[in-house]
Structures are given as C-alpha cells and as structure tokens.
DSSP file (Angstrom, degrees, kcal/mol; ACC not computed):
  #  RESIDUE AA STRUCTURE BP1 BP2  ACC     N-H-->O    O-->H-N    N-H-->O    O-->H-N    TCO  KAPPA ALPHA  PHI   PSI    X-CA   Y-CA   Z-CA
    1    1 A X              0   0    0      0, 0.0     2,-0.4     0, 0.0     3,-0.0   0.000 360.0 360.0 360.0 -65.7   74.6  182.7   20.0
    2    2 A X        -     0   0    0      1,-0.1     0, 0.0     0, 0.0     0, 0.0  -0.747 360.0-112.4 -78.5 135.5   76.2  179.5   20.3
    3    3 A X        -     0   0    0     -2,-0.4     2,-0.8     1,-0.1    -1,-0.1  -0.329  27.1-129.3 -72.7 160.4   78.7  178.0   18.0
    4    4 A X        -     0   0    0      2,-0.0     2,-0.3    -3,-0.0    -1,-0.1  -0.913  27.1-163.5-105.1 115.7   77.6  175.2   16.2
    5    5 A X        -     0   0    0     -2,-0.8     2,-0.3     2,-0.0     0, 0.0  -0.839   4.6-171.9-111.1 157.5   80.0  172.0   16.3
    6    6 A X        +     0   0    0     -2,-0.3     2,-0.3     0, 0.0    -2,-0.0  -0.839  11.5 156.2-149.6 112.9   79.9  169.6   14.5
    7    7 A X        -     0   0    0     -2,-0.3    -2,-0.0     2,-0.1     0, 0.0  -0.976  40.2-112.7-167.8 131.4   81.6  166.3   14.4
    8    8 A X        +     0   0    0     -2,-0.3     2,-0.6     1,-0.1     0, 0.0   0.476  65.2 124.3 -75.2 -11.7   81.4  162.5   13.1
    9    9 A X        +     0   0    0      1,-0.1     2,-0.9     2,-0.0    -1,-0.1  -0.143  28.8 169.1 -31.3  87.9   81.0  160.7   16.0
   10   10 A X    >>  -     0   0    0     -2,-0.6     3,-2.3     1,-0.1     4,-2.3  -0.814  28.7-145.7-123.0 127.2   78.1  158.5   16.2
   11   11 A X  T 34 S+     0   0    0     -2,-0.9    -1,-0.1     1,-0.3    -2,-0.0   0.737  94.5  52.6 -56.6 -28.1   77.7  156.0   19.0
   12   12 A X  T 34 S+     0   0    0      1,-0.2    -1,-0.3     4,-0.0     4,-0.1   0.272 107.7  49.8-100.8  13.6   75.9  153.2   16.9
   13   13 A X  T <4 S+     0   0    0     -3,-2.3    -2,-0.2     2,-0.1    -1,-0.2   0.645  92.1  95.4-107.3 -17.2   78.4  153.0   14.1
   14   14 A X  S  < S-     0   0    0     -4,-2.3     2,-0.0     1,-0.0    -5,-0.0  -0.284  88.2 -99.5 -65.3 157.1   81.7  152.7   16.7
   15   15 A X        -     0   0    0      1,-0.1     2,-0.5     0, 0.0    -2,-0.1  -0.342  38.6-112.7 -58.6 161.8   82.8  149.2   17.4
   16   16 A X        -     0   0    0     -4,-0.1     4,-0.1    -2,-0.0    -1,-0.1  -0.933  25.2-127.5-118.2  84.8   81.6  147.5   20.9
   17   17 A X    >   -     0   0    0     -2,-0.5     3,-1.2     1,-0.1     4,-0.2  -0.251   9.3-131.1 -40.1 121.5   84.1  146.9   23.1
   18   18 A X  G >  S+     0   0    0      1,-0.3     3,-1.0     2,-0.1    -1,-0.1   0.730 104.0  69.6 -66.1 -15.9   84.1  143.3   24.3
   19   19 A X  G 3  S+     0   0    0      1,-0.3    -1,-0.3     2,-0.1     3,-0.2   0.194  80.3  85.5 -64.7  14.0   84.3  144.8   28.0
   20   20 A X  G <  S+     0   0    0     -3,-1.2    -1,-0.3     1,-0.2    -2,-0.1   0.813  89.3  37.4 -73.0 -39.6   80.7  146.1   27.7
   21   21 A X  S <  S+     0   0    0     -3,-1.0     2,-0.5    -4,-0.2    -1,-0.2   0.040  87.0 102.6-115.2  15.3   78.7  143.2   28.6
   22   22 A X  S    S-     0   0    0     -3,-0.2    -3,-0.0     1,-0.1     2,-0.0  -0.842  78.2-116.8-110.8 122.6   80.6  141.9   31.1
   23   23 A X        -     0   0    0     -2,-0.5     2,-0.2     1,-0.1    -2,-0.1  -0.096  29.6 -99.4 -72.3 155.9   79.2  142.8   34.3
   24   24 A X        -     0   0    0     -2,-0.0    -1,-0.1    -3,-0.0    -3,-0.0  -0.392  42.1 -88.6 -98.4 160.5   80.8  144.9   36.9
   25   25 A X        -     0   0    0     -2,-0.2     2,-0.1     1,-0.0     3,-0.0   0.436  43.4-106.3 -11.0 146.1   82.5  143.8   39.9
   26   26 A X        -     0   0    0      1,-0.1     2,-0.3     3,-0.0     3,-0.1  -0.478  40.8 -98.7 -58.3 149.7   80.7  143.2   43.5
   27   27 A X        -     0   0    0      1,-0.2     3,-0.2    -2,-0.1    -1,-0.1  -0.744  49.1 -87.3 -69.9 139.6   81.1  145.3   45.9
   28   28 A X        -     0   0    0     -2,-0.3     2,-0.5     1,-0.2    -1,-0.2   0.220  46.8-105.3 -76.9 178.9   83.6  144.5   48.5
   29   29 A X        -     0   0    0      1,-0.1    -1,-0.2    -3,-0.1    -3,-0.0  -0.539  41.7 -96.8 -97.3 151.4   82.6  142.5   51.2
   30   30 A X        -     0   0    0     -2,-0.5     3,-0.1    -3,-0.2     4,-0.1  -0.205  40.4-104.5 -37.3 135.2   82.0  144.3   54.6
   31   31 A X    >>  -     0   0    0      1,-0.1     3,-1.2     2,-0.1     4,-0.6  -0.386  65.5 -70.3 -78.5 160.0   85.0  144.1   57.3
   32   32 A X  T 34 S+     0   0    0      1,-0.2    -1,-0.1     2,-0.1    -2,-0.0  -0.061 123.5  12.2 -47.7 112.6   83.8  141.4   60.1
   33   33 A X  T 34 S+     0   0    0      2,-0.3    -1,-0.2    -3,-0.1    -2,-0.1   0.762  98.0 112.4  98.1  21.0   81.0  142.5   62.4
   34   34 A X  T <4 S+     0   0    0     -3,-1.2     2,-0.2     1,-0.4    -2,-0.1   0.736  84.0   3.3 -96.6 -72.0   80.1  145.8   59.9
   35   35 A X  S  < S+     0   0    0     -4,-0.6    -1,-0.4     3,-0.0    -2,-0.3  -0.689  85.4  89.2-115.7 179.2   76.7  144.7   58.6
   36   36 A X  S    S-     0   0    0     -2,-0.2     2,-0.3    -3,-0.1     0, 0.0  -0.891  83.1 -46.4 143.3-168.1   74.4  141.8   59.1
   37   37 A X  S    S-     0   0    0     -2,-0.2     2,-0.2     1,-0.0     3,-0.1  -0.733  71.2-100.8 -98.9 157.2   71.3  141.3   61.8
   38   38 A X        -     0   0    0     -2,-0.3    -2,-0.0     1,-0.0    -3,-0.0  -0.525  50.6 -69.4 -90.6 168.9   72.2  142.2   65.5
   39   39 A X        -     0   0    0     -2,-0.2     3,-0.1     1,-0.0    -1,-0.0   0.254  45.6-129.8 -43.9 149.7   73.0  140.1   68.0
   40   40 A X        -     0   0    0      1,-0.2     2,-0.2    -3,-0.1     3,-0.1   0.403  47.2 -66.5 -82.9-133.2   70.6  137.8   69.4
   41   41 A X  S    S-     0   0    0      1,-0.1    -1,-0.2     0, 0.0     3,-0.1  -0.592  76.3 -67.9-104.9-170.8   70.1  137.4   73.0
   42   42 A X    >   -     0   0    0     -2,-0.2     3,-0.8    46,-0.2     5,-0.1  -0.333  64.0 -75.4 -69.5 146.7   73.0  135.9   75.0
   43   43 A X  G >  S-     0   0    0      1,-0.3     3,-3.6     2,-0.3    -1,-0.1  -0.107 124.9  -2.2 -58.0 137.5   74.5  131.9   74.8
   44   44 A X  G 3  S-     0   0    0      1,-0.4    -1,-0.3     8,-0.1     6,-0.3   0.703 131.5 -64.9  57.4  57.3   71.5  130.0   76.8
   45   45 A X  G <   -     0   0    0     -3,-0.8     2,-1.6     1,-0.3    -1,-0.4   0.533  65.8-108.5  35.8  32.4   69.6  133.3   77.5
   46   46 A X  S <  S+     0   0    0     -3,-3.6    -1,-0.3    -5,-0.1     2,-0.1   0.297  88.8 117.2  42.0  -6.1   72.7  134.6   79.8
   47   47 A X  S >  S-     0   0    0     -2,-1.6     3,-0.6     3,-0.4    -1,-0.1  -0.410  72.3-127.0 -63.2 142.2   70.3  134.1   83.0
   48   48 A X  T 3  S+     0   0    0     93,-0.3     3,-0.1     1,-0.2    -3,-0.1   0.058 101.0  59.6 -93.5  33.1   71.5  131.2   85.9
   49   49 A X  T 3  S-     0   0    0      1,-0.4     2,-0.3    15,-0.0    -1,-0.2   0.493 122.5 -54.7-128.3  11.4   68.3  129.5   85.6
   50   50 A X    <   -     0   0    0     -3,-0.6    -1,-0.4    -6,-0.3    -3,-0.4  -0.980  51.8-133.2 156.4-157.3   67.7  128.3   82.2
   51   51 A X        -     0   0    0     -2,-0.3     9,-2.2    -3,-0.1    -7,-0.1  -0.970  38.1 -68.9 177.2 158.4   67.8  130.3   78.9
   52   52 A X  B     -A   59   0A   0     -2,-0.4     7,-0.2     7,-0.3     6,-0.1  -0.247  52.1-105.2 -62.0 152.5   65.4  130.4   75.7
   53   53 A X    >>  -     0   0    0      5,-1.4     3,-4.0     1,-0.1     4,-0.6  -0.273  57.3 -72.7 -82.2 167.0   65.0  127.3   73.1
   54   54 A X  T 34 S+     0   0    0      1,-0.2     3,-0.1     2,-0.1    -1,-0.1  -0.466 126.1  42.9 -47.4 142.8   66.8  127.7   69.6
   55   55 A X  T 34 S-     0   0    0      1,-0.1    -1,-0.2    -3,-0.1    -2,-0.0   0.042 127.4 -85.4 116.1 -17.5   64.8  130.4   67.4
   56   56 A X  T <4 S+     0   0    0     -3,-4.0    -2,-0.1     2,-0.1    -1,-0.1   0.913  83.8 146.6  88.6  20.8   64.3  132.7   70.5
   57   57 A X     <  -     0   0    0     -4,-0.6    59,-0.1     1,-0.3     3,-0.1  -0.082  57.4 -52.1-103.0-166.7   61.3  131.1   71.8
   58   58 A X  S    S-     0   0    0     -6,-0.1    -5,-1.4     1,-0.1     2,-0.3   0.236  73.8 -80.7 -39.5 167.3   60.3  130.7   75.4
   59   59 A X  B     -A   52   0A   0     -7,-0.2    -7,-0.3     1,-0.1    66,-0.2  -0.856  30.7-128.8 -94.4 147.6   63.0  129.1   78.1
   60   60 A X  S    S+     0   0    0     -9,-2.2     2,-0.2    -2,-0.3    -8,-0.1   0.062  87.0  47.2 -74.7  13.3   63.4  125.4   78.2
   61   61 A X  S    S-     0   0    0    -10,-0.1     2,-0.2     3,-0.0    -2,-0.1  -0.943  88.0-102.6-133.3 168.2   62.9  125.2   81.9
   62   62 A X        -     0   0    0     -2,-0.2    -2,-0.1     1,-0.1     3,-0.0  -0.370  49.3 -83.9 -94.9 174.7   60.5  126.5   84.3
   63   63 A X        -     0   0    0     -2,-0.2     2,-0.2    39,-0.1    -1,-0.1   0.150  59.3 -73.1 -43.2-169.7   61.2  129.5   86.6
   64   64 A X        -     0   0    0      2,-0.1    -1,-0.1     1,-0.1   -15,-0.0  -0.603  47.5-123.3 -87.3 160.2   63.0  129.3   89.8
   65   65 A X  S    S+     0   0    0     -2,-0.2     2,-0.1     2,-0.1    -1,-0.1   0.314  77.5  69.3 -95.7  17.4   61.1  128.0   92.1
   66   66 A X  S    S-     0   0    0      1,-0.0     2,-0.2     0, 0.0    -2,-0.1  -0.320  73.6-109.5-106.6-151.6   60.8  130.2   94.9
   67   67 A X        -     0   0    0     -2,-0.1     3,-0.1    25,-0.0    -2,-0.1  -0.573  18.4-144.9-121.7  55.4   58.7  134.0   95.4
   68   68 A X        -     0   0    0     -2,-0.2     2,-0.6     1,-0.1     3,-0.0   0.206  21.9-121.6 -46.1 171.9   60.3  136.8   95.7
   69   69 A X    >   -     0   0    0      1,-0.1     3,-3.3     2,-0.0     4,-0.2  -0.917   7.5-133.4-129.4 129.2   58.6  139.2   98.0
   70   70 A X  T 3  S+     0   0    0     -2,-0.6     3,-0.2     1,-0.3    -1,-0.1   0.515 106.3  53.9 -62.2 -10.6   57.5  142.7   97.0
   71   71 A X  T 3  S+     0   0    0      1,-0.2    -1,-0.3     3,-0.0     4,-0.1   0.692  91.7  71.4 -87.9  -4.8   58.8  144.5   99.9
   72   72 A X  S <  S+     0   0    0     -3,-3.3     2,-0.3     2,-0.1    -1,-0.2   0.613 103.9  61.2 -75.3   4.8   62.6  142.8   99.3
   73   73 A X  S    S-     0   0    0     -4,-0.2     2,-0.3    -3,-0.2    66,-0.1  -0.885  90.2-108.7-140.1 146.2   62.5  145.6   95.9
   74   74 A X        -     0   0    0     -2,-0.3     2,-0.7    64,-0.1    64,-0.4  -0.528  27.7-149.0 -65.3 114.2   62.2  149.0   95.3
   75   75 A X        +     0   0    0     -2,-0.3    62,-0.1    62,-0.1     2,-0.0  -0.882  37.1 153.1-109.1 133.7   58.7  149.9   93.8
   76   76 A X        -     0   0    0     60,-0.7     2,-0.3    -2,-0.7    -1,-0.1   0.272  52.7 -72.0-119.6-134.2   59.4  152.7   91.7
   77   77 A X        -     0   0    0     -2,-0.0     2,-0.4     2,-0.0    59,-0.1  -0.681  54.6-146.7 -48.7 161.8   57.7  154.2   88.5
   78   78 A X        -     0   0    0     -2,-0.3     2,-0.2    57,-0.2    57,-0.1  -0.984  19.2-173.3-149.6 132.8   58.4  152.0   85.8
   79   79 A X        -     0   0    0     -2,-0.4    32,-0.1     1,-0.1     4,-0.1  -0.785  38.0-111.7-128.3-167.8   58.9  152.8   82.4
   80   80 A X  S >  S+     0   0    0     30,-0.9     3,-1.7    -2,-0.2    31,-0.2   0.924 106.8  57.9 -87.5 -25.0   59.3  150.3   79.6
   81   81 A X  G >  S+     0   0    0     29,-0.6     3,-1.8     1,-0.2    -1,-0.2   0.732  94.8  62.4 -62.6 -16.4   63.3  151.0   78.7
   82   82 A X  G 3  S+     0   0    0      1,-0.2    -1,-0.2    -3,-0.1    -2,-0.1   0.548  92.4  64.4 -96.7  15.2   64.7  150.3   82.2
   83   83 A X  G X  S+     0   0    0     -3,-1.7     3,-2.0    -4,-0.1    -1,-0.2   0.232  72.4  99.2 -90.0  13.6   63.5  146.7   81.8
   84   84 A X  G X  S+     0   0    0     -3,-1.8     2,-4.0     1,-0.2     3,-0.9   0.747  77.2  60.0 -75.4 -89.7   66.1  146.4   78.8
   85   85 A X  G 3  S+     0   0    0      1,-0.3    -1,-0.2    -4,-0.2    -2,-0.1   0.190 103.3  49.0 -64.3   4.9   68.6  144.6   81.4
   86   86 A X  G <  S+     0   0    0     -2,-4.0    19,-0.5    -3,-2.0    -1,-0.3   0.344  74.3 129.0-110.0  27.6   66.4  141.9   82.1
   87   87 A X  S <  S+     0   0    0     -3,-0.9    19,-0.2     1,-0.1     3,-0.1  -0.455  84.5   6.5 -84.6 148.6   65.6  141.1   78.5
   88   88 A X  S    S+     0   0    0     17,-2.1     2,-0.2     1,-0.2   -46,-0.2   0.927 112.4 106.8  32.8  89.7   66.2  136.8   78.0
   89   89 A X  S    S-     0   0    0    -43,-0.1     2,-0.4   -42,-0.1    -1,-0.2  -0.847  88.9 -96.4-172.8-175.7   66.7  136.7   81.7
   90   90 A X        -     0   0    0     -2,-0.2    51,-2.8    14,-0.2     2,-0.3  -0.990  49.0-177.5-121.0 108.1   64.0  135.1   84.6
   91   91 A X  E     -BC 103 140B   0     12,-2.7    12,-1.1    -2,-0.4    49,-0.3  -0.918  23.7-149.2-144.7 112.4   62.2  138.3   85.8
   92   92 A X  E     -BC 102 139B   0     47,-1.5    47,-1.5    -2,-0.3     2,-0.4  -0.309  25.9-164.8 -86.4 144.0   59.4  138.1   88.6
   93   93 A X  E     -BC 101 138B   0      8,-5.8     8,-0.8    45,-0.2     2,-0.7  -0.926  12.2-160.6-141.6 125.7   56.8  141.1   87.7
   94   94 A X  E     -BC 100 137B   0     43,-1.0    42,-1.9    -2,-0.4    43,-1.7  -0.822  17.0-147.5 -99.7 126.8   53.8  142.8   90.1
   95   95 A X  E >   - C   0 135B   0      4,-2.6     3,-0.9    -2,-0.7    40,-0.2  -0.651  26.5-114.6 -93.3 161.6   51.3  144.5   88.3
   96   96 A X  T 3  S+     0   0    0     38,-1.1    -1,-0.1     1,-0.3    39,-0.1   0.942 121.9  61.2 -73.1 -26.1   49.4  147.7   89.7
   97   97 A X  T 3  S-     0   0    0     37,-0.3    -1,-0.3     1,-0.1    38,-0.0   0.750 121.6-115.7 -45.4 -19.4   45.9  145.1   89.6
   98   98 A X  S <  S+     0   0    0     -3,-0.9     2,-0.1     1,-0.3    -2,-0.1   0.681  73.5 138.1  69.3  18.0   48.3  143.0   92.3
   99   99 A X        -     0   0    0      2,-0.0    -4,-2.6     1,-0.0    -1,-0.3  -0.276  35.4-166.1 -99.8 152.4   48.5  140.2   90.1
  100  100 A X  E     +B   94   0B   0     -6,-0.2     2,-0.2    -2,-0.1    -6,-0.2  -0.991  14.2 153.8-161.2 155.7   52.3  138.6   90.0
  101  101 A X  E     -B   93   0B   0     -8,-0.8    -8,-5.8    -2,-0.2     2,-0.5  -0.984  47.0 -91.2-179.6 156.8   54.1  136.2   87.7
  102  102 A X  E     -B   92   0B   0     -2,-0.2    16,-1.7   -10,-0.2     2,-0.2  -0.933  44.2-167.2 -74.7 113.6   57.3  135.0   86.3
  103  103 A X  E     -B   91   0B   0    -12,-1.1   -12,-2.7    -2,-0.5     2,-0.4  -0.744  17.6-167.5-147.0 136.9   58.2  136.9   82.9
  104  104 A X        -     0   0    0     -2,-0.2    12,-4.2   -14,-0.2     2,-0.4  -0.938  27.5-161.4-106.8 110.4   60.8  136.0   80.5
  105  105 A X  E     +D  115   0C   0    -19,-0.5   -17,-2.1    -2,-0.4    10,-0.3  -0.965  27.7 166.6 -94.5 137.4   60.9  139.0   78.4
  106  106 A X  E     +     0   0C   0      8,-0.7     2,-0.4    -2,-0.4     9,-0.2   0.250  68.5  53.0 -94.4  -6.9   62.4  139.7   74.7
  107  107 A X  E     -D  114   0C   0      7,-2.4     7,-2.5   -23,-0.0     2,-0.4  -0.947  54.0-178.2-151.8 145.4   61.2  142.4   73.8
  108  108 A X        +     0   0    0     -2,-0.4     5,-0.1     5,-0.2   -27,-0.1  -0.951  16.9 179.9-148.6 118.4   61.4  145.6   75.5
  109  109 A X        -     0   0    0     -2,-0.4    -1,-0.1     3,-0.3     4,-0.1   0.212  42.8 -98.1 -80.9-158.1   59.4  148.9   73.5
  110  110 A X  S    S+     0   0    0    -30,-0.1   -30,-0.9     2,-0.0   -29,-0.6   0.786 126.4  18.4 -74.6 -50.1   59.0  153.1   74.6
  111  111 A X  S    S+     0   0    0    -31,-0.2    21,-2.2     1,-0.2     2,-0.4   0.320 128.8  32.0-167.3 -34.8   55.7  152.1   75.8
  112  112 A X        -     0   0    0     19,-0.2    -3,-0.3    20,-0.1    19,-0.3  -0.858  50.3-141.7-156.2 117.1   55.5  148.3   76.4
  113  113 A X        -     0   0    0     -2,-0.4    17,-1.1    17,-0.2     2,-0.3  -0.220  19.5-176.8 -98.3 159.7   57.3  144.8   77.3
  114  114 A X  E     +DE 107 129C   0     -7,-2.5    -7,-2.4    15,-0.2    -8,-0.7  -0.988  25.0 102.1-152.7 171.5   56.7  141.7   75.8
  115  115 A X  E     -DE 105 128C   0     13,-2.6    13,-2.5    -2,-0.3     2,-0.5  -0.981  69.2 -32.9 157.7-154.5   58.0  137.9   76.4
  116  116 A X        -     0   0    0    -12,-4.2    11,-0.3    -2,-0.3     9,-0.1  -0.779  43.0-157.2-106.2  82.3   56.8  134.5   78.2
  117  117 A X        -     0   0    0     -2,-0.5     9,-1.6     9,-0.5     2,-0.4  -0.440  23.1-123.0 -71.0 146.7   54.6  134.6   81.0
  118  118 A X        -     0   0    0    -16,-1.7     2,-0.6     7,-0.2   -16,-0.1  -0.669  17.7-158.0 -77.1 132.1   54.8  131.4   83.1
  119  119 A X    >>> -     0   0    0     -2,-0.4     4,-0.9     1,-0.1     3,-0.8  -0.584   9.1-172.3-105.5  84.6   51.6  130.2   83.3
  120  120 A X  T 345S+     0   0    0     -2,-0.6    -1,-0.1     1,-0.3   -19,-0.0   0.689  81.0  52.6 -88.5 -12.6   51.7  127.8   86.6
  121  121 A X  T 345S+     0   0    0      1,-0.1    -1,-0.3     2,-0.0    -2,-0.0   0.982 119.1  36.6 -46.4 -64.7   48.1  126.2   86.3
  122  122 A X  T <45S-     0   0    0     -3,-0.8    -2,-0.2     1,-0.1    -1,-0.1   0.674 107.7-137.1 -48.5 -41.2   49.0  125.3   83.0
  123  123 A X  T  <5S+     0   0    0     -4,-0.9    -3,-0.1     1,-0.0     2,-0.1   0.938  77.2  76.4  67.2  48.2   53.0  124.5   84.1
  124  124 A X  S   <S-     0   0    0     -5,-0.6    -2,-0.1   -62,-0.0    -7,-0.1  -0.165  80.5-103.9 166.3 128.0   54.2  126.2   80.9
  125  125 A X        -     0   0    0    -66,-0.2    -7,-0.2    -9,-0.1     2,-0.2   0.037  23.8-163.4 -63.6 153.1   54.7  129.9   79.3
  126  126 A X        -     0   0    0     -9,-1.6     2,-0.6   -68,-0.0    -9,-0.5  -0.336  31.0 -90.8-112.7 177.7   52.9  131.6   77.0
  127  127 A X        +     0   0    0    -11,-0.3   -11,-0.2    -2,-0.2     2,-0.2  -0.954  54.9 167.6-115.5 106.6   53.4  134.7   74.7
  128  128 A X  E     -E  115   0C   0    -13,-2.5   -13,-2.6    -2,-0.6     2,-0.3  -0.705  23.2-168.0-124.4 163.9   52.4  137.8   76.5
  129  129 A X  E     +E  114   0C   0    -15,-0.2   -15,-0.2    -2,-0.2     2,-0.2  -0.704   9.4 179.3-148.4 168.1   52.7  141.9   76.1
  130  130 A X        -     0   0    0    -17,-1.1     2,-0.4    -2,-0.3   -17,-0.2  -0.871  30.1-118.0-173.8 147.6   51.9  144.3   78.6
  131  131 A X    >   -     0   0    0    -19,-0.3     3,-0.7    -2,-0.2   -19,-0.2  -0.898  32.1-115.5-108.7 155.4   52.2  148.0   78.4
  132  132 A X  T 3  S+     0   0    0    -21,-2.2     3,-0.5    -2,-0.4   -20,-0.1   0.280 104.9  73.1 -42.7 -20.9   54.6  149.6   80.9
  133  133 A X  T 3  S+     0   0    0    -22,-0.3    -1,-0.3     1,-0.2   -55,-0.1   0.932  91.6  56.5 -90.2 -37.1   52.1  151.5   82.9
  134  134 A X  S <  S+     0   0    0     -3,-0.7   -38,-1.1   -39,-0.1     2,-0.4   0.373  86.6  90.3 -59.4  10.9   50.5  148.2   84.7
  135  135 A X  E     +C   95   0B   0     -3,-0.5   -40,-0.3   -40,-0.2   -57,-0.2  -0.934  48.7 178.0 -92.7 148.1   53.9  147.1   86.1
  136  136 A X  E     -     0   0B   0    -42,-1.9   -60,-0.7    -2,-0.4     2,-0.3   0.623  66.9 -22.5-102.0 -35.5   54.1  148.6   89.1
  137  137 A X  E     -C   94   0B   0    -43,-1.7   -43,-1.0    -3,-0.1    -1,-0.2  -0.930  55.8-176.7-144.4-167.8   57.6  146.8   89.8
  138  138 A X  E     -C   93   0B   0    -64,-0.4     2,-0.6    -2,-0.3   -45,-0.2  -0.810  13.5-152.2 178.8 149.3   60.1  143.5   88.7
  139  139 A X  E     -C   92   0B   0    -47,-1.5   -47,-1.5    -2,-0.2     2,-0.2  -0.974  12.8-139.0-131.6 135.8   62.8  142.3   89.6
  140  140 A X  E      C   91   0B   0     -2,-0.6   -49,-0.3   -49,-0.3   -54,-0.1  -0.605 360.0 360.0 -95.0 149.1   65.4  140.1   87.2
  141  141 A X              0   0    0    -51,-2.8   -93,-0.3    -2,-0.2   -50,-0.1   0.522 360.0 360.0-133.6 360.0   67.2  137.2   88.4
C-alpha cells in the first residue's frame, strides 16, 4: 500500500553539533509598563488628609477631625463597585444599624468593601470588611 523507504540515517550515529547544549535565548523583555503587578494606590494615598504607611497598611494619621452630617449626602442604594473612587482616600460610612465611622478603604469587591476602620475609643484603625448591603451611605473626602 505504502512504499517502503529506506535510508541510512540514524540519529545516534550523526555527529552532535556543539550548538545543542547551549541553551536558548530569553525571551525579550516586555516594552515599559506591559507586564508586572498593577499599580498600587496613589503617592501618600492621593487623599488631602493623610495617606497609607509603606506596604499598603492603614494611614499614618488619624481622620479629619470633624462629622460630616448624614443629611449633607445623598443616601442612595449602595452597591460595593461605586465605592471604587474612594479606595486609599478618608471616607466617613453610615451603616443601615445607624452606626457611623471613618473608613479608609483598599479594597473594593462585587459584594463587599474592606479597609481601616478608625476605631476612636481605641485612637487607632483597625482591619475591617463589611458587605455592601449594610452601608446605607459614605461619603469620600
């Protein structure tokens, strides 16, 4: 059916080219800003009242000192993505309980925020989550 070839080649009797064992090349290196991790949060947390310590941690001062007042904002529904524009920023947050606090947040979910709550017995934040259906509002500063 098929022809039969037939031919002297045999791979373990040719000579070994010295280029064999010499590894190959790298792959070229990425153009600037192509791969890598993404950006952190902005120089001194981009906020005018203070800004996260090196690593992404808490801020190195405490909130502003005043109160904002719940009528001076738009209570809305709240989901957890339209708090991405306060992320590393000083952001005062009412819950539906009526409980109310200063929030640093870093990380902002589908479902759920996370960050620093100020804790003001204590005079210093802590590492908190929250799911997005107990804010009832917040406002970033």
């Amino acid at each position: 059916m098929y022809p039969l070839i037939s031919y002297d080649y045999n791979p373990y009797t040719q000579p070994i080219a010295e280029d064999s064992f010499r590894p190959p090349n790298p792959p070229p290196r990425p153009p600037q800003g192509g791969y890598g991790p993404p950006p952190g949060p902005p120089p001194y947390g981009g906020g005018q009242y203070g800004g996260p310590a090196q690593g992404g941690g808490p801020p190195t001062t405490p909130p502003p000192a005043f109160v904002p007042q719940l009528s001076q904002v738009s209570t809305q529904a709240i989901d957890a993505p339209s708090m991405r524009g306060c992320l590393y920023r000083y952001t005062y947050v009412w819950l539906r309980n009526r409980r109310s606090f200063w929030f640093y947040p870093t990380y902002v979910g589908r479902n759920s925020v996370a960050g620093y709550r100020w804790r003001e017995s204590s005079q210093r934040w802590s590492y908190f989550g929250i799911d997005a259906d107990e804010i009832r509002s917040f406002q970033c500063y």
